[in-house]
N, C-alpha and C positions, 0 to 999 in steps of 0.2 A: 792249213796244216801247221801245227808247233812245230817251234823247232827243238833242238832235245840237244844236239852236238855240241852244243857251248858249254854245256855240263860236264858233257862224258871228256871233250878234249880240254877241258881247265882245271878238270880232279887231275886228268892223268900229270899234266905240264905241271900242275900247283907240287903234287906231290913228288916227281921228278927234279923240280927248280931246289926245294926247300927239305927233301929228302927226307920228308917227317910226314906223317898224318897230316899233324895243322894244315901247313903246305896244300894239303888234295882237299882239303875242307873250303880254304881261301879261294880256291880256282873254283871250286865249285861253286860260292858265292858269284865269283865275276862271269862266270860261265853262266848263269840262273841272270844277271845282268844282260848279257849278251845277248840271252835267250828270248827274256820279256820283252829285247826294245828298248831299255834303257838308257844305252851307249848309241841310239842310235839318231840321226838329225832329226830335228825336228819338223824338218819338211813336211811330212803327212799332217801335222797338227796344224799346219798355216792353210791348207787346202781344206783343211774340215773347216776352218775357223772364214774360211771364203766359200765354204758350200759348194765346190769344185771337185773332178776327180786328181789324182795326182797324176796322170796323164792329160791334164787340160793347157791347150795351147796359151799362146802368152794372149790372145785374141782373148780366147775366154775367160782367163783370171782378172786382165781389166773389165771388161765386163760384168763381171760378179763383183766386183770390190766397187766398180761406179755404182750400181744396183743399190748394194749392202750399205754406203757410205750416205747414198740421199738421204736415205733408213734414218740412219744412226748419228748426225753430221749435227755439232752442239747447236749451230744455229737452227736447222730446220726445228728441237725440240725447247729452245729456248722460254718458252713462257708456262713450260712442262712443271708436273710435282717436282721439288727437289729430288726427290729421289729416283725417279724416274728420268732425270735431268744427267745425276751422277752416275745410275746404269747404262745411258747413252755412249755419253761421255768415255766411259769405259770399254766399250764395245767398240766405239770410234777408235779407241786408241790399240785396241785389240785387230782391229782390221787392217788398220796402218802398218803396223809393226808387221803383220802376215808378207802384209802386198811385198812393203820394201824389201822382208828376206826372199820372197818370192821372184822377184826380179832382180834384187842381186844374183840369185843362185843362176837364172837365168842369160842374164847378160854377163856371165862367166866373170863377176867381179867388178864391182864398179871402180873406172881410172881412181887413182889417187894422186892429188898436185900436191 
């Protein structure tokens, strides 16, 4: 289901805040924002990008990422087309990036010294 309410309540707030039209036009931009997804983490896009549900245990996301990582890992394609080389490469570093915010979100913030 869409959702529709981030329209309807950012025309109303826009136009209330700013007491003018423009005002209910702007909110309803941010509201159409709200509404798509846009404002929202990117969490889901690191589980697609590991092939996971967004309910998958932290068991399963390493799993898919050691899986995904033999795949795509610059050495395993090493003697590869260049290009084919550079779309690994990419990919590796597209999985990386996933994992790490994934288990940061997970491990509720990793320490910092």
């Amino acid at each position: 289901m869409r959702r529709w309410y981030g329209k309807l309540l950012g025309f109303i707030a826009g136009w209330l805040l700013m007491r003018h039209p423009a005002g209910g036009m702007i909110g309803l931009v941010i509201g159409h924002a709200f509404d798509a997804g846009w404002l929202a983490p990117r969490r889901h896009k690191d589980h697609q990008a590991l092939g996971v549900p967004p309910e998958a245990s932290q068991a399963e996301i390493d799993q898919a990422y050691r899986k995904l990582i033999s795949q795509y890992h610059p050495d395993r394609v090493a003697r590869a087309a260049p290009e084919l080389r550079a779309r690994a490469e990419a990919r590796a570093a597209e999985l990386n990036a996933a994992y790490d915010r994934l288990r940061r979100g997970r491990d509720g913030r990793k320490r910092r010294r």
